[in-house]
Residue, then its C-alpha position, 0 to 999 in steps of 0.5 A: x964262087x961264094x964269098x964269106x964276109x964279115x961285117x958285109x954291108x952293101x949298096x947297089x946301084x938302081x939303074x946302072x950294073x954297080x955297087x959298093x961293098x963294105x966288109x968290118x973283119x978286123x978293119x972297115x974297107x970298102x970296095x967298088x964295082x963298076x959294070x960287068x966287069x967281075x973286079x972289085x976295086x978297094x976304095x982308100x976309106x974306111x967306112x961302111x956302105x951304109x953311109x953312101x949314096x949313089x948318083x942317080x944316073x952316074x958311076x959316081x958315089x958320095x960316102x960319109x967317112x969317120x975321121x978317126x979310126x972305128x974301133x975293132x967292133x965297130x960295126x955291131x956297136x954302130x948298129x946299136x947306137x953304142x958309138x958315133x962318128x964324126x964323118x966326112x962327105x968323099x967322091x967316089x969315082x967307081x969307074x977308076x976307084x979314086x976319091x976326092x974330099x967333097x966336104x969336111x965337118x969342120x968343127x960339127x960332129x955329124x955321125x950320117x945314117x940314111x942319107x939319100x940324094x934327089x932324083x938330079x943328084x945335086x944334093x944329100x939328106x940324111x940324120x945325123x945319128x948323135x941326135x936325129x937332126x935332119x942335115x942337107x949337103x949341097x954338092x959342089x957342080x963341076 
């Protein structure tokens, strides 16, 4: 059956039968779901999918988290430059839902919007909204 979702923000896969997806009802959540399988997992973060990329040939996603709580809006005024976050880069493991902190921002306040990871999933691109300056994240290799 169809579902209604507030705020529905949504990012597949583009070779493996998975995606995340992102409500802002009255609260960001996130959720996973990883090949045929019809159950959506929730995901411990709080942040859009609009903020995620996923690894080109694995079930594994990497999302940029706010810090601090968004605000009950946050979506629609995100989406007019009227806020900014400072976020955190998380792991996403889709196949079992649990995440893991990839890399803090320390003292840097890094809102990232259009990130995009290369064709050997080892690194990230995208622009930090407060300013439009380009920012490159190095994942750590296993």
């Amino acid at each position: 059956p169809l579902a209604h979702a507030l705020g529905l923000t949504f990012l597949p896969h583009s070779s493996l039968p998975a995606f995340i997806s992102g409500a802002s009802a009255n609260d960001l959540s996130l959720h996973v779901r990883a090949g045929t399988s019809s159950v959506d997992t929730l995901l411990p973060l709080k942040t859009i999918a609009d903020k995620c990329v996923w690894h080109p040939r694995e079930l594994t996603a990497y999302c940029a988290t706010p810090q601090t709580k968004p605000s009950a809006n946050f979506l629609d005024s995100y989406y007019r430059g009227e806020v900014h976050t400072s976020d955190a880069w998380w792991k996403v493991n889709a196949q079992d839902g649990t995440v893991e902190l990839l890399l803090p921002t320390g003292n840097a306040t890094i809102d990232v919007e259009r990130p995009v990871i290369d064709a050997a999933g080892t690194s990230i691109a995208f622009t930090n909204a407060i300013d439009k300056s380009l920012w490159y994240v190095k994942i750590p290799q296993e």
